[in-house]
N, C-alpha and C positions, 0 to 999 in steps of 0.2 A: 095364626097370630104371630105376628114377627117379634124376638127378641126384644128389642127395643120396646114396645109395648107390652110385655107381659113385664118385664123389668118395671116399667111406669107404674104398672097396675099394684105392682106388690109393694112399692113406697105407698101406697096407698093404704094398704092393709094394718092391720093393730098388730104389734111384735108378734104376738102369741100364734097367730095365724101365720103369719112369714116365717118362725119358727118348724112350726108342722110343714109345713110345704118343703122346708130346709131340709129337717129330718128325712121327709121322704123320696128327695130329689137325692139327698146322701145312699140313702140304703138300696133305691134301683141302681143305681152308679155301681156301688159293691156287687149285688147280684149280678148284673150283667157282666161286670169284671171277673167274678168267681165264676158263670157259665165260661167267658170266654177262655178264661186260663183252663179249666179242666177238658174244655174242648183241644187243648192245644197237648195237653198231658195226652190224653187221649190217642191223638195222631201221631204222637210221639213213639206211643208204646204199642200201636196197630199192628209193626211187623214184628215186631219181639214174639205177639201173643202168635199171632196167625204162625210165624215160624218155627219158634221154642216150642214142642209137645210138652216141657217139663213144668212150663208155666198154663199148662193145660191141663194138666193130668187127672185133677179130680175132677175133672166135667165130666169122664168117664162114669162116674158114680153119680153125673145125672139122672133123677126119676126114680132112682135104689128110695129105702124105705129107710128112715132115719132113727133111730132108736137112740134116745140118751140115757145112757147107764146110768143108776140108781143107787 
């Protein structure tokens, strides 16, 4: 369905319903904006991890046996 037509269709709609459709054409917009920025963070911070051991160092204590003091 082309833009222009689904535009037509939602003048058509009672507020209440072009509402929800609003809300939820908002909140996929943020989602997908917040995957794409932490994808970007991500690639950002790829060679720091991969290179820095320091920013690695408790992975070592990956699979260790967790005990929280009491």
């Amino acid at each position: 369905m082309e833009t222009a037509a689904i535009i037509h269709e939602l003048d058509n709609l009672p507020t209440y319903k072009r509402m929800i459709i609003a809300e939820q054409i908002i909140r996929s917009v943020r989602l997908a904006n917040q995957d794409r920025t932490l994808e970007m963070a991500a690639d950002r911070l790829y060679d720091d991890y991969k290179n820095d051991k320091e920013l690695t160092i408790f992975t070592q204590l990956d699979g260790e046996d967790f005990y929280e003091p009491r």
